[in-house]
C-alpha positions in Angstrom: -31.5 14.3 -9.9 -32.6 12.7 -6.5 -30.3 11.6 -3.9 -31.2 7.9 -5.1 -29.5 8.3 -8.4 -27.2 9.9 -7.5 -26.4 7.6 -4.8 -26.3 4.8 -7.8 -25.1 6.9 -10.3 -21.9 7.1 -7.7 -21.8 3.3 -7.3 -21.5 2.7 -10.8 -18.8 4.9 -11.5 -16.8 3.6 -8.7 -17.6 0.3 -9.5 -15.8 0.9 -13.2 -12.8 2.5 -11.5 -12.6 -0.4 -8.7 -10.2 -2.3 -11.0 -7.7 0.5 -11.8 -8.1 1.2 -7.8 -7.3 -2.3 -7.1 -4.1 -2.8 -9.6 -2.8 0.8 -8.2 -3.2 0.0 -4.6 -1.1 -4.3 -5.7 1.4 -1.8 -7.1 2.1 0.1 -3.8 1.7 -2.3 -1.4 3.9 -5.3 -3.1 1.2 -7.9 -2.6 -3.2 -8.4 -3.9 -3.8 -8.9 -0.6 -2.3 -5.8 1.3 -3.6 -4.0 -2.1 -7.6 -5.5 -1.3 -7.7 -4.4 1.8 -6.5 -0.6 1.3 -9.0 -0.7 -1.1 -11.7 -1.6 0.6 -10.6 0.6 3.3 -10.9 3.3 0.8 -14.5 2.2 0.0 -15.4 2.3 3.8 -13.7 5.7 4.4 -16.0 7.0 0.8 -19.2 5.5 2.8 -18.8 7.2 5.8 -18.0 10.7 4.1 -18.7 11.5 0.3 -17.8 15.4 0.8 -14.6 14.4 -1.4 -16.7 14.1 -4.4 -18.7 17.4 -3.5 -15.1 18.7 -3.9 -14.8 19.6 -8.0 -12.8 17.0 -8.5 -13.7 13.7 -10.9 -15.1 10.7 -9.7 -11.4 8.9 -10.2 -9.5 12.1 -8.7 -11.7 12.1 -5.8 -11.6 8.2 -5.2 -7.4 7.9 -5.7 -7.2 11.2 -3.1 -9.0 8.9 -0.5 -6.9 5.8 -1.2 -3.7 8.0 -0.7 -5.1 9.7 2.6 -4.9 6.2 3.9 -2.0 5.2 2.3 0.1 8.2 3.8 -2.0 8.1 7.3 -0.7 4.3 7.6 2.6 4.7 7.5 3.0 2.5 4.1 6.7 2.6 2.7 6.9 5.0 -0.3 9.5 2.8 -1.7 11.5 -0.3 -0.7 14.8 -0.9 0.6 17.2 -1.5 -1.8 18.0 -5.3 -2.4 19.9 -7.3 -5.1 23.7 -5.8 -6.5 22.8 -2.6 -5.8 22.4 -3.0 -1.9 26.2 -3.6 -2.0 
């Protein structure tokens, strides 16, 4: 297989995982917005190294391990403040 499909083969499948990537990241972050643009960031970070698929792991593992490097190396909340009757 040349580096061309490959190269494709690669944007396909993460193309077909962008979705789950994409409602995961809405989850975490509390808004689409914030969500979008940890995605992308993942995307970006995936352009400018693939090693993490050269890794062994699945096209899905290695994609969600990127998305949660930058997740942790942000600083994001890993859970909110409690609010409502049990804040009291």
């Amino acid at each position: 297989m040349s580096n061309s499909d490959t190269g494709q083969l690669l944007s396909v499948t993460v193309a077909e995982l962008l979705p789950y990537l994409r409602r995961y990241a809405r989850a975490l972050s509390g808004s689409q917005e914030t969500g979008d643009r940890y995605a992308a960031a993942t995307l970006e970070a995936l352009l400018e190294d693939r090693s993490v698929f050269e890794e062994g792991h699945t096209h899905k593992v290695a994609l969600f391990k990127t998305f949660h490097a930058i997740w942790v190396s942000t600083g994001a909340p890993s859970g909110s403040a409690e609010s409502g009757i049990t804040a009291r």
